[in-house]
Phi, psi and omega in degrees: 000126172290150182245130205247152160212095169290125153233177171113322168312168195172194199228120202230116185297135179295162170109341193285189165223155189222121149241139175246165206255129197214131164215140178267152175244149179117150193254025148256015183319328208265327171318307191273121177299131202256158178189165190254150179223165183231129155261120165262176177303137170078357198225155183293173135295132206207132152310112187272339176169155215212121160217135177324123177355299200270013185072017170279155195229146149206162165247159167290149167288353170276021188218353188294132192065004161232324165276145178239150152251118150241196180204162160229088212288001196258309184282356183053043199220145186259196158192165135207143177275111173215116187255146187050056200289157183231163204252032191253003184254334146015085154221197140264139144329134155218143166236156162193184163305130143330113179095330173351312184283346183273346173253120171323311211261350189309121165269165191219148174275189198272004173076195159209140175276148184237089190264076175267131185278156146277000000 
């Protein structure tokens, strides 16, 4: 079963920028479509933004145009770049498969936290 590991969070004053990292085991990362997900405190988990095998993307609209999501399929390793951070983006990270939250059986890494100070 693949497996997630986020790195990269910290704690960054809005307006900065921050990138985290998600890198997977297993030799089906390059298949599979991926995506980053955030929890803040008190708040459900919600998809921030999604990108394809083949490298089509989308986003949530509160990260739309501050954040990039890519991969490096040769490295099993994701990214987002997330720029003109607010401190309304405060959450723990998450990476897993597209639908990830729809599924029962999901394993979830241990995430990375994301702190913007005002």
């Amino acid at each position: 079963q693949v497996q997630f590991v986020e790195s990269g969070g910290g704690l960054v004053q809005a307006g900065g920028s921050l990138r985290v990292s998600c890198a997977a085991s297993g030799s089906t990362f390059s298949s599979n479509a991926m995506a980053w997900y955030r929890q803040a405190p008190g708040k459900q988990r919600e998809v921030v933004a999604t990108i394809s095998s083949g490298g089509s993307t989308s986003y949530a609209g509160s990260v739309k145009g501050r954040f990039t999501i890519s991969r490096d399929n040769a490295k099993n390793t994701m990214y987002l770049q997330m720029n003109s951070l607010k401190p309304e983006d405060t959450a723990v990270y998450f990476c897993n498969t597209v639908g990830a939250l729809y599924r029962d059986l999901a394993v979830w890494g241990q995430g990375t936290l994301v702190t913007v100070s005002s």
